[in-house]
C-alpha positions in Angstrom: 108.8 82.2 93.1 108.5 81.5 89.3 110.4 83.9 87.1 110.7 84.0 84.1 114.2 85.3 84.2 115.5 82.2 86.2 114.7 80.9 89.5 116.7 83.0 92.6 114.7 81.7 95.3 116.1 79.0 98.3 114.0 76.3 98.0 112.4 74.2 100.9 115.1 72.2 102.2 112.8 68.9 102.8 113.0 69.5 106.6 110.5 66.4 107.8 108.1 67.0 110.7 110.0 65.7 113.5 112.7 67.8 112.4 110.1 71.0 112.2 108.9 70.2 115.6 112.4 70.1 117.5 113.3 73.4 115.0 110.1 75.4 115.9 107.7 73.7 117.1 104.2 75.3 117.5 106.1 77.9 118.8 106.9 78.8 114.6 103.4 80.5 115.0 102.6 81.2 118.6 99.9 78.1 118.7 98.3 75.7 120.8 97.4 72.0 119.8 94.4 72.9 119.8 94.8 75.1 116.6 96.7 73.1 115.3 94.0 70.4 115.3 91.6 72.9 113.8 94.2 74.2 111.3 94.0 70.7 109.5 90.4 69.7 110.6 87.4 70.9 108.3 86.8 74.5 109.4 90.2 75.2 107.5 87.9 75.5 104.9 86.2 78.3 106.1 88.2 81.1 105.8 85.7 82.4 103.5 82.7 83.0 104.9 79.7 84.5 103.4 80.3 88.0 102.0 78.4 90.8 104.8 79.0 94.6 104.3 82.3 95.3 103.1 83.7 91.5 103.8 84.6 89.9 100.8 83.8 93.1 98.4 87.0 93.1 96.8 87.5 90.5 94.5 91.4 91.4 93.3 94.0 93.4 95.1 96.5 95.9 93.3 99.6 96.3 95.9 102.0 99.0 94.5 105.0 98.4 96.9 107.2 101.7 97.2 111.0 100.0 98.4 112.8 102.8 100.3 110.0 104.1 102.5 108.4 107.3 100.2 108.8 110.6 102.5 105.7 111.1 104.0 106.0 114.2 104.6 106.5 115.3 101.1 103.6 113.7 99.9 100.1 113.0 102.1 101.2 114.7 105.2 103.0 118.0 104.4 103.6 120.5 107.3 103.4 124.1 105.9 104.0 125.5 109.3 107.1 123.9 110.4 110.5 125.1 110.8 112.4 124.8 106.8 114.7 122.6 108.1 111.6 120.2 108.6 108.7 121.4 106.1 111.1 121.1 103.2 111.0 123.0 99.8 107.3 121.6 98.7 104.0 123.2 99.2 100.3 121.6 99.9 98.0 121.6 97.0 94.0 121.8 98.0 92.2 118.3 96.7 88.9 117.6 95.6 88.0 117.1 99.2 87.9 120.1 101.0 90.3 120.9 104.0 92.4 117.5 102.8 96.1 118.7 101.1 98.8 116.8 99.4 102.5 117.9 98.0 101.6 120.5 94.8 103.6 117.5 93.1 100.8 115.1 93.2 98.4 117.4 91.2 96.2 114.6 89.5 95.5 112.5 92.6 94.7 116.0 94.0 91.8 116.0 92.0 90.6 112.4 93.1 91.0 112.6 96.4 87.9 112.2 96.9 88.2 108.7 95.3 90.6 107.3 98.1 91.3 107.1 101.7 94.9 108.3 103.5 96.3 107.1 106.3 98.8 109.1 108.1 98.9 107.6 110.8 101.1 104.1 109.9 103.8 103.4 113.1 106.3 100.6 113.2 109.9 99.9 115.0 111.4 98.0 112.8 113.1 100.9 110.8 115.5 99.2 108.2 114.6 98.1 104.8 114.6 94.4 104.7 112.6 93.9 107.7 110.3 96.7 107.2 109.4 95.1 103.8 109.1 91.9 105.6 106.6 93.3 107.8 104.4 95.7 105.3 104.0 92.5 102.6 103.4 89.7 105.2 101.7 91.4 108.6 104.3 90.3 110.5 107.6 91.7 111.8 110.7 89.5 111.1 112.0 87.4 114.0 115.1 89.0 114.0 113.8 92.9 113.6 116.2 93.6 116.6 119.3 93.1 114.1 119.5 96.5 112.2 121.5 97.2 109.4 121.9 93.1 108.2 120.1 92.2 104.9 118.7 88.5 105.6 117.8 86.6 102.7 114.8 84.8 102.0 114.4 81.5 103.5 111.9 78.7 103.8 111.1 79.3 107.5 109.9 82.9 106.5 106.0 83.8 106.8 104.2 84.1 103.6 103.1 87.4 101.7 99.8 88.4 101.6 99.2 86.9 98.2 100.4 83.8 98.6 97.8 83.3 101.8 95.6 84.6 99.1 96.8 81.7 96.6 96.4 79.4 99.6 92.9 80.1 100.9 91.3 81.5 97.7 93.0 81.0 94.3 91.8 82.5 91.3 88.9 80.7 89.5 90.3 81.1 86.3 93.0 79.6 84.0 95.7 82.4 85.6 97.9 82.8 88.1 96.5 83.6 91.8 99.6 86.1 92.5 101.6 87.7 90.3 104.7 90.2 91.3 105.8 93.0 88.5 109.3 93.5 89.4 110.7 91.5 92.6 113.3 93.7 95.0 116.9 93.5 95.3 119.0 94.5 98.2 122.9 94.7 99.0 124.9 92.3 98.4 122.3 91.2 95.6 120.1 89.1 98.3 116.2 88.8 98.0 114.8 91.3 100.2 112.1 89.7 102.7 108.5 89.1 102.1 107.8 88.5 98.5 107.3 84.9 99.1 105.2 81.7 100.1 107.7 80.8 103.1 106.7 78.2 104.7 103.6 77.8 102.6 106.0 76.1 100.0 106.4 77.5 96.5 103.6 75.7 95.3 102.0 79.5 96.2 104.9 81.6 95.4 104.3 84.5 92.9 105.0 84.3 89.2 107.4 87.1 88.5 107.5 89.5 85.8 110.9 91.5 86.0 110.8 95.2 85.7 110.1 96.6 82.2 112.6 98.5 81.1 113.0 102.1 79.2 114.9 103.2 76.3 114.9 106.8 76.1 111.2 107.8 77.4 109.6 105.1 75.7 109.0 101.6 77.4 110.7 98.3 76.1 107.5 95.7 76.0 109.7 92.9 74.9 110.5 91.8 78.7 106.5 91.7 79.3 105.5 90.0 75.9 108.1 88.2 74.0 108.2 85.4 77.0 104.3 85.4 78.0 101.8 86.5 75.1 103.9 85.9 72.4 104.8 82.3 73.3 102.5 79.7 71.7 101.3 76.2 73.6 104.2 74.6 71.4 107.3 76.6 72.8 106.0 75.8 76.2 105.6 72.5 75.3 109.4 72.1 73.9 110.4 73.9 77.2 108.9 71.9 79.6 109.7 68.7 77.7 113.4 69.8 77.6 113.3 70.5 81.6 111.8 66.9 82.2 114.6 65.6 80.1 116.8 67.9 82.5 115.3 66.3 85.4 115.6 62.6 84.0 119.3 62.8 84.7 119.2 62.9 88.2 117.5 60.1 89.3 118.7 60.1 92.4 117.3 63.5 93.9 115.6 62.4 97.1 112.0 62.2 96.6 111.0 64.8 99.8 108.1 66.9 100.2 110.4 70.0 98.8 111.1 68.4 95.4 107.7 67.4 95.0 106.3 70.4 95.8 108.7 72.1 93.6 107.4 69.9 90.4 104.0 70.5 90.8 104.5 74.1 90.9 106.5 73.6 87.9 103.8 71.6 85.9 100.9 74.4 87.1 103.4 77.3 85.8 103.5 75.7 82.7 100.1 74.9 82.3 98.8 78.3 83.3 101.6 79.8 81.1 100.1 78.0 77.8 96.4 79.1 78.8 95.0 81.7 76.4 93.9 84.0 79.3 97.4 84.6 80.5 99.2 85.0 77.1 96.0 87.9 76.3 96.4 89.3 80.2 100.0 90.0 79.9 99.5 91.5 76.3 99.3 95.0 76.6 100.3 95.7 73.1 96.5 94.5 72.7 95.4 97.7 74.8 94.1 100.6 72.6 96.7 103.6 72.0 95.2 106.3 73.5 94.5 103.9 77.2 98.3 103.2 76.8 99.3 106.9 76.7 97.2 107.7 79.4 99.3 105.6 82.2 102.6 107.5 81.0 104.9 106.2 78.7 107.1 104.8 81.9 107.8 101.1 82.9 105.7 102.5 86.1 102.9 103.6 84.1 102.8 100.8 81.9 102.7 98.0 85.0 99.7 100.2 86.5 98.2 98.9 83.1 99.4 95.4 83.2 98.2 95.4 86.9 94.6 96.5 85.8 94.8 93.9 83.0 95.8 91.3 84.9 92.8 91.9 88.0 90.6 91.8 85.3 91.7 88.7 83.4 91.3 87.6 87.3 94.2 87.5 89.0 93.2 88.2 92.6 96.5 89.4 94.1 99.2 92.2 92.3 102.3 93.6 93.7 103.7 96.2 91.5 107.2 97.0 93.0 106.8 100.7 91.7 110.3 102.0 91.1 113.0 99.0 91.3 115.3 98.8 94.2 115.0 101.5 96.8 114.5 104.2 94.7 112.5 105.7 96.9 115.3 105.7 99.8 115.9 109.8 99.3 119.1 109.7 101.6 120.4 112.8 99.6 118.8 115.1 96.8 115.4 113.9 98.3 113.2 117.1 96.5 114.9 116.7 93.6 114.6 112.8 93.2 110.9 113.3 94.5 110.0 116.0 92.1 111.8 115.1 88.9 111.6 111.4 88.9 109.5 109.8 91.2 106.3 111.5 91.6 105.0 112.4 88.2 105.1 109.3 87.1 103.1 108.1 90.5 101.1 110.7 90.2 100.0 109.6 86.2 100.0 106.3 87.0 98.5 105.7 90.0 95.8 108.4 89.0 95.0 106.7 85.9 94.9 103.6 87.5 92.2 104.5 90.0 90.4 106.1 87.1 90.6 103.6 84.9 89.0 100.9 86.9 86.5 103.4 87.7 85.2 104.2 84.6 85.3 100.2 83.9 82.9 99.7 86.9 86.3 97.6 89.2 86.9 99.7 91.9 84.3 98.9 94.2 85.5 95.3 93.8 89.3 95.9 93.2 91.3 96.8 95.8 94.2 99.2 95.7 97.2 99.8 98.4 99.8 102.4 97.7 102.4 101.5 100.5 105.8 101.1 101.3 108.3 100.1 104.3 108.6 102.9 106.1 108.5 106.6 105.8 111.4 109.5 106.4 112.8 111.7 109.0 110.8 114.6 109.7 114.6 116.7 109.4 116.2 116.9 106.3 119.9 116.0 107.0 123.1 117.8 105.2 122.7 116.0 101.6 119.5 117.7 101.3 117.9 114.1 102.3 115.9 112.4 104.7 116.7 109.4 106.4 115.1 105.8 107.8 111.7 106.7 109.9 109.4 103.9 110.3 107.6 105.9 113.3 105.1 107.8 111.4 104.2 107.3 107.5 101.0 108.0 105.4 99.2 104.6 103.5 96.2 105.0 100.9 93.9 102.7 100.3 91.2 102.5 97.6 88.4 100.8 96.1 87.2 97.3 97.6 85.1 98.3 100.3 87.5 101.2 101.2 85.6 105.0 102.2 86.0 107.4 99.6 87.4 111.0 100.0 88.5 110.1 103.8 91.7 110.7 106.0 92.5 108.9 109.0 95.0 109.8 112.0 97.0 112.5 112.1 100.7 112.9 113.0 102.1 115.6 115.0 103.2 119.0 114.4 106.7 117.6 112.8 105.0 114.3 111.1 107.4 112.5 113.7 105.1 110.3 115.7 101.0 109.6 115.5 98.9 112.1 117.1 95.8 110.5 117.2 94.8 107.0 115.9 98.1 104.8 115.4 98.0 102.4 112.8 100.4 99.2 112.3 101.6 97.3 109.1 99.3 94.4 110.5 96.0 96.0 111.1 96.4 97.5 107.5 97.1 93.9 106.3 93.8 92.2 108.3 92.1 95.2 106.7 92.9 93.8 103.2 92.0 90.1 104.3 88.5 91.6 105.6 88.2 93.2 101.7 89.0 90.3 100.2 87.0 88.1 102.3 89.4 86.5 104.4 88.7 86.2 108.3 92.2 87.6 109.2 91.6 85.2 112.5 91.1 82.2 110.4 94.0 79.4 110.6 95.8 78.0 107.5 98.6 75.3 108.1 101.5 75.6 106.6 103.4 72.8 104.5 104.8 71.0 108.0 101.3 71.2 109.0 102.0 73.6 111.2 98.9 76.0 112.2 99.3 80.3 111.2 96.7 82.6 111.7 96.1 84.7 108.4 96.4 88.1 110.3 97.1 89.3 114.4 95.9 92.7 113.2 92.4 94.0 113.2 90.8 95.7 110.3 90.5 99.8 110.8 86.9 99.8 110.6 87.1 103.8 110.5 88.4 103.5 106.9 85.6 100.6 105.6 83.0 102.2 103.3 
């Protein structure tokens, strides 16, 4: 990743092919030869084909990424008639779409419901933070999802995010950046939680990274967003980049492998995509008129809802908004008071105001917008007034991009524990996003070994496709 707060990511350790091979081999991605040869040959350039119903209607994609696995059952998929100990202290709330409720703390995407699509139905196994995360941003579960309870860092072998195989296969056609991340997560011991990144893509189509704004008070601190972005002129970037090829001048003898030439033409693109006018007036938010500004909330949340429309429409096709920081939303103890006090109104603003906004600016039929996280949590609420790790049943919503309107799909069973009807996994619901954005989720890319990966082994949930 790029950030503009310092560089934390492992680099690619300049592994060369042979080396790869007796590593991984084709086995890295599950391929034959065969796809291999057709990963590099010319129909790699076809994971794009012409647009046809709701393939290829979304032309951006607006990720906000809940960390801590948001309790599902306190928000899209309340159960009034359940024991206490398992319905909680929150009551359903009719929407605009009739027999459809959500938690009486979600009042303003009540009223759109009719705007979006739930899914309560989402089902994985791999029920620990890390390699949950791993699996909702990339489509793919972690090779080493059986170790529970060990936070892996990132490394160069991982699988790529979803926008980064965006970067890859269709990068903006603009002067921006083709994936940008506001906020990146943290985990214990202070290592990068899984996912965020290009892998084995290389970092040629890692994210640039805006750290979480910050609040003083109620009111939001725009200095972290602007001073270093809009407020930079061509000449600062000029000076900087100047001073870090000086830098790199004394150490002539770094071995020239694929990893440090991969790293300096990242680099150069950041910096040349960093001096272009349409970034510095994308990430300028001071430009936006008061009263749109108050309308998000006065929260960093709120505020990166409005950076995240900015940025889709200064055409950026990929944003992950990391809603809350580092697993705010994992309501161990105090869950209702957490949920009701701190997390949800501002979700509720935002979000709502999000979805409205690019509405009322004719986007969201071709913006795409996933409110998601890594797991959801136990249907019983255990002795700290909390719930704990459940990855077995969760609620989604998608919206916009080729996504139904005023639709639920699945339900879970009388306790929200498990799927009734209609299971869902973390990889159809990322092939469903490659369908909107007009990637063939079966299409191959190769990664920088050369090394064939298929975008997506999901399928898209046709059910949910307007």
């Amino acid at each position: 990743m790029l950030s503009i707060l310092g560089n934390h990511v492992r680099l690619c350790d300049g592994i060369t092919r042979r080396e790869a091979l007796r590593l991984g081999g084709l086995a890295f991605t599950g391929l034959t030869l065969a796809d291999l040869l057709r990963a590099n040959g010319p129909s790699a350039k076809t994971a794009r084909p012409a647009r046809h119903g709701t393939f290829g209607q979304a032309k951006a994609c607006i990720v906000v990424f809940n960390y801590g696995g948001p309790s599902h059952i306190d928000t899209f998929d309340l159960k009034p008639d359940a024991p206490a100990e398992i319905r909680g202290e929150f009551r359903p709330m009719a929407t605009s779409v009739p027999g459809v409720t959500i938690s009486e703390h979600l009042p303003r995407l009540a009223r759109i419901a009719d705007r979006y699509t739930i899914i309560r139905s989402v089902h994985h196994r791999d029920n620990d933070h890390a390699i949950g995360a791993y699996l909702a941003l990339t489509g793919y579960s972690h090779p080493r999802n059986d170790v529970l309870g060990i936070e892996f860092p990132m490394a160069p072998t991982d699988l790529p995010s979803m926008g980064s195989i965006l970067s890859k296969v269709r990068p903006s056609e603009r002067p921006i950046f083709s994936y940008v991340t506001l906020g990146d997560l943290r985990h214990f011991g202070h290592n990068d939680s899984l996912g965020q990144g290009a892998g084995c893509l290389g970092r040629t189509y890692d994210p640039y990274v805006l750290p979480f704004v910050t609040r003083s008070g109620q009111q939001l601190d725009l200095s972290s967003i602007t001073s270093v972005t809009a407020d930079m002129d061509a000449v600062q970037l000029r000076r900087r980049q100047e001073l870090l090829q000086r830098t790199s001048d004394f150490t002539p003898m770094v071995e020239d492998t694929a990893a440090t030439r991969n790293v300096d033409r990242f680099t150069r693109r950041a910096f040349e995509l960093l001096s272009s006018r349409a970034t510095r007036e994308a990430f300028h938010i001071d430009s936006e008129p008061r009263r749109v500004r108050d309308q998000y909330g006065p929260g960093a949340f709120g505020q990166n809802c409005l950076l995240a429309r900015r940025l889709v429409e200064a055409g950026v096709p990929m944003v992950t908004l990391y809603s809350f920081a580092n697993r705010d939303w994992d309501t161990h103890g105090n869950n209702f008071n957490n949920l009701k006090n701190t997390l949800l109104p501002p979700t509720d603003r935002g979000l709502s105001t999000l979805l409205d906004d690019l509405d009322n600016r004719g986007m969201l039929d071709e913006t795409l917008v996933v409110w998601m996280g890594d797991m959801g949590r136990t249907p019983r609420i255990n002795r700290d007034a909390g719930r704990d790790h459940w990855s077995f049943c969760y609620s989604v919503v998608l919206a916009g991009g080729g996504i139904r309107r005023g639709h639920v799909l699945g339900s879970s069973d009388r306790s929200a524990s498990y799927p009734a009807e209609q299971q869902v996994h973390p990889a159809d619901i990322a092939a469903t996003i490659y369908h909107c954005l007009g990637i063939d989720p079966r299409a191959h890319i190769a990664d920088q070994q050369g090394r064939p990966l298929v975008v997506s082994t999901g399928n898209p949930i046709r059910a949910i496709l307007a």
